[in-house]
C-alpha positions in Angstrom: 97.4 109.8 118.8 98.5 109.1 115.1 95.3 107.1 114.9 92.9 109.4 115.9 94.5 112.1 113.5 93.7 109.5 110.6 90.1 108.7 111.7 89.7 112.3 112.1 91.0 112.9 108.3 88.9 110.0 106.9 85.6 110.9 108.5 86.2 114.5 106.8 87.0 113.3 104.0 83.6 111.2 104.0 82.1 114.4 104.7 83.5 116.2 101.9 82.4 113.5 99.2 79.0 112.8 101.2 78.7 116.7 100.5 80.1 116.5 96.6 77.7 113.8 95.9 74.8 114.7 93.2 71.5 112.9 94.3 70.2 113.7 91.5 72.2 112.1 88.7 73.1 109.1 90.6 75.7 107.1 88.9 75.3 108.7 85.6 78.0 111.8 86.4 82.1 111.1 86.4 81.8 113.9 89.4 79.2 111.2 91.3 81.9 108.0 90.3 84.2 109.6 92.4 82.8 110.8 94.8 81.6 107.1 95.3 84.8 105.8 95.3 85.8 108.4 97.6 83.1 107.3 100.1 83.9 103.9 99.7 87.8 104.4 100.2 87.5 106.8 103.5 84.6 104.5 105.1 87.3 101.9 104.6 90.0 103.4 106.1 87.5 104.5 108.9 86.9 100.4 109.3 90.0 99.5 109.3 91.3 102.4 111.6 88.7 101.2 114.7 89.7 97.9 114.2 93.2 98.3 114.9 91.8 100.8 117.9 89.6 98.3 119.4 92.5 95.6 118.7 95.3 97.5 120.5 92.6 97.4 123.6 92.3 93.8 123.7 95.7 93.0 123.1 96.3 95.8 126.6 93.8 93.8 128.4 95.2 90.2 127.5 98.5 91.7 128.0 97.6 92.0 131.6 
C-alpha cells in the first residue's frame, strides 16, 4: 500500500514539472533547470518504485 501511495506522489509530481516546463526557452530559464531536475528525480523514484514492485512478486513466486 505504502508503495503505491509513493508511485502515486511521484507520477504527480512528474505531472506538475511536465506542466511547469517552458518549451519555449529550453534550458536557458533557472525555472526550466528545475523543473528538469524535478522530472529526472520523480521518473527516478517512479523506476525505482516498480522495481521493488515487480521484485517483491518474484521473490512471492520463488518463495513458493
Amino acid at each position: 500500500m505504502l508503495k503505491k501511495i509513493g508511485l502515486i506522489i511521484s507520477v504527480i509530481i512528474l505531472i506538475i514539472n511536465i506542466l511547469n516546463y517552458n518549451f519555449e526557452f529550453e534550458f536557458s530559464d533557472s525555472d526550466n533547470k528545475i523543473s528538469l531536475i524535478g522530472i529526472l528525480a520523480s521518473s527516478c523514484s517512479i523506476l525505482m518504485i516498480l522495481i521493488l514492485i515487480i521484485s517483491e512478486k518474484i521473490q512471492e513466486k520463488i518463495k513458493d
